[in-house]
N, C-alpha and C positions, 0 to 999 in steps of 0.2 A: 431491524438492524441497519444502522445507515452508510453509506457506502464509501469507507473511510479508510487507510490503509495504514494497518495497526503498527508497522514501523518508522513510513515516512510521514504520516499524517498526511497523505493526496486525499484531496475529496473535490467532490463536483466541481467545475467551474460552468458558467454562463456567458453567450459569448451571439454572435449571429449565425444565422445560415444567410449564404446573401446568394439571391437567385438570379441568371444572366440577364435580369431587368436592372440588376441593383438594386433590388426590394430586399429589405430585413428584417426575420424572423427570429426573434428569439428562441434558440436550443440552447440544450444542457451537455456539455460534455463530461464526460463518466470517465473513471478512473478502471483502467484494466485491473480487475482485481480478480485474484485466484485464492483458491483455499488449500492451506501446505500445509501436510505434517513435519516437523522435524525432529531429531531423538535429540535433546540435550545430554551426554554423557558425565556431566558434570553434576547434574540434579537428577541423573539416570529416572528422564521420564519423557514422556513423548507429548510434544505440543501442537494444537492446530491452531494456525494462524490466518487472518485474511490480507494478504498483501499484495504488492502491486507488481505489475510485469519489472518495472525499475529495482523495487526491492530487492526481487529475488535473484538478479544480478549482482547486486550489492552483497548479498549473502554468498553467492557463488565464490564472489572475493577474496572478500573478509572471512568469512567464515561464521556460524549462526550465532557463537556465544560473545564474539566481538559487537556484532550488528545488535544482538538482544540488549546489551549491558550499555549501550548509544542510546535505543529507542526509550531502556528504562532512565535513565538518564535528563533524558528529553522530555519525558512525563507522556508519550504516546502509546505503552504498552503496559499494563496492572498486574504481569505475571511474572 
């Protein structure tokens, strides 16, 4: 499964590490990614999600059936 966040679509980026030489090594930065249940009360069923630390702020907001009906929307989430 690859490391992609099912609402915002965040996935990897590549970038340096650069060492107090100024020497540059390619690293990968990783997407904070958590695994969440939610109850949709609407489709009265419970969903697990893998999203990102930003997501789940975004849900905190909004709310999970506003965020979910953007993400489907958006073509990032199949459920």
């Amino acid at each position: 499964m690859s490391r992609v966040c099912e609402i915002t679509g965040k996935k990897a980026m590549v970038g340096n590490h650069v060492s107090f030489s100024n020497k540059k090594n390619k690293r990968k930065f990783n997407v904070n990614l958590l695994r969440k249940r939610f109850y949709l009360p609407s489709e009265d069923q419970w969903v697990t999600l893998r999203i990102s630390a930003a997501a789940l702020k975004t849900i905190n907001k909004k709310g999970i059936e506003a965020v979910l009906s953007e993400a489907r929307a958006n073509g990032h989430v199949a459920i």
